[in-house]
Structure formats: structure tokens, C-alpha cells
C-alpha positions in Angstrom: -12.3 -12.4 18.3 -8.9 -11.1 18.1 -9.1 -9.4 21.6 -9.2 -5.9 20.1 -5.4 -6.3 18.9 -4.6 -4.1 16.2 -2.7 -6.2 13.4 0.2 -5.8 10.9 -0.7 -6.8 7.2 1.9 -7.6 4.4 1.5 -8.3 1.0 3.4 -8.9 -2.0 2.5 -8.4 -5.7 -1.5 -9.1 -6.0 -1.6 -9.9 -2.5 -0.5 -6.2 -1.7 -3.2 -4.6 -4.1 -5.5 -7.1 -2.0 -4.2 -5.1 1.5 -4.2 -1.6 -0.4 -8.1 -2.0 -1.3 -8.8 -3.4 1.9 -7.7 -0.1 3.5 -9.2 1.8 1.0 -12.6 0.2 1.9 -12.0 0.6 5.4 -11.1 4.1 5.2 -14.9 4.0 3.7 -16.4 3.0 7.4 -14.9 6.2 9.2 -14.7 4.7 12.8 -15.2 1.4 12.9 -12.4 1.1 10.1 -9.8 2.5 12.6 -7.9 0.6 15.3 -7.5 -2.4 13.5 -4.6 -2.2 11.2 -1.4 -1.3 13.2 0.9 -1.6 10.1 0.7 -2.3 6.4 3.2 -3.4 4.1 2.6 -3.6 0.5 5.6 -4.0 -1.8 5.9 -4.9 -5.2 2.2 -3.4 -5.4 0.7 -3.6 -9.1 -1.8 -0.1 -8.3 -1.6 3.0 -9.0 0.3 5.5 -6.7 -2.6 7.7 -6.4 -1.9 10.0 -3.6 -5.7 10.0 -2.3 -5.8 6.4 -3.0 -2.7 6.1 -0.5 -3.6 9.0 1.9 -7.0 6.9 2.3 -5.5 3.7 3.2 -2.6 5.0 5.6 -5.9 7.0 7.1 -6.8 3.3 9.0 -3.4 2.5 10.0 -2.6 3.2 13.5 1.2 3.5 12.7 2.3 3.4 9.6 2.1 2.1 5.4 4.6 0.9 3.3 5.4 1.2 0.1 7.9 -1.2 -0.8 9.0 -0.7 -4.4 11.8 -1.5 -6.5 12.6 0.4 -9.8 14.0 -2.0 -11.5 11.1 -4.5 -11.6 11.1 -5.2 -15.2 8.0 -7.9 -14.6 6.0 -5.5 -13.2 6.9 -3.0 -15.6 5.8 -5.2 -18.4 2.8 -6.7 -17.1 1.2 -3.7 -15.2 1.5 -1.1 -17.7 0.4 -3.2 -21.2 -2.9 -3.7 -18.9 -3.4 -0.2 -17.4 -3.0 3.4 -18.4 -1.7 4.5 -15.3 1.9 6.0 -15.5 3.2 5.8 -11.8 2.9 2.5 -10.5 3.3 2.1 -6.5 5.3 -1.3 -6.8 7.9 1.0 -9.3 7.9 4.5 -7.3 7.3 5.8 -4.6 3.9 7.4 -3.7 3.6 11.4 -3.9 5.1 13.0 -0.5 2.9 11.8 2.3 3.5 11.9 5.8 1.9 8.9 6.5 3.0 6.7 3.6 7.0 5.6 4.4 8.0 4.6 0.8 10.9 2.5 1.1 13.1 0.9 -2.0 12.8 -2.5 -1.5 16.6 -3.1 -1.3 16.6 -0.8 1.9 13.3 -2.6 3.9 14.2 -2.8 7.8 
């Protein structure tokens, strides 16, 4: 086992819509999805910016969830939106105001 360590996930591109529905789901298991995930990063995330999407995933993370995004990501532009209807994509824009969800440009990640 991992000891009962909470851990830090990052993702990038389709590896960060992989950590962004695995939060999702474990939001789905109420307490046993907590106390896992300490932090989540997910930048350049090809998913919609749903805010109850987001509110559900930062919901399982002990401290905090990123959204990196960059606004200026013509490949994702392209790609994402010629196979989804979606408008606001999280890799592009930051997620609606939520306290839990720390949207940072991706220039500016610390």
C-alpha cells in the first residue's frame, strides 16, 4: 500500500482529462474517495470547464486543483473545438469562480 499518503497528481493534455475524470469518479464514492489526492494539476486540459464538473473533482482533493491553461494554445484550440461543442475549454480559460479550483495561466505556474 502507499501507507495512507495522500498524493499529488499532474497531467498534461489527455493525461490531465485522465486526472480530471478520475476525480470526477472519485467524487462519485463520497468517503472513501477523500484523503487520497493531496493536489491535482491539470494543465493544458482538453475538457470542458464545467463548473460542477470542477467543483466535483476539487471536492477529493485535500488541498487544492489546478487549472493550468494557456490562452494562446492554438493546437488545442483547433483540435478540441472541431471535435466538441463545448465553448469554454479548461486547458484555454479558466474555470468559473471556485474557491477550490486555483486557475493559473500557464506562463505564471509556481
Amino acid at each position: 500500500g502507499m501507507g495512507g499518503r495522500p498524493v499529488t497528481l499532474v497531467g498534461f493534455g489527455l493525461g490531465a482529462r485522465l486526472v480530471l475524470k478520475c476525480l470526477v469518479h472519485l467524487s462519485t464514492l463520497g468517503e472513501a474517495g477523500r484523503g487520497v489526492v493531496e493536489t491535482a494539476a491539470c494543465l493544458g486540459t482538453p475538457a470542458g470547464a464545467s463548473r460542477e464538473e470542477w467543483a466535483a473533482a476539487a471536492s477529493v482533493c485535500a488541498h487544492r486543483l489546478i487549472n493550468g491553461y494557456m490562452a494562446n494554445d492554438w493546437v488545442l484550440s483547433l483540435v478540441y473545438r472541431s471535435s466538441s461543442l463545448k465553448r469554454r475549454i479548461a486547458g484555454l480559460h479558466p474555470v468559473e469562480t471556485l474557491p477550490d479550483v486555483t486557475g493559473q495561466p500557464a506562463a505564471r505556474l509556481e
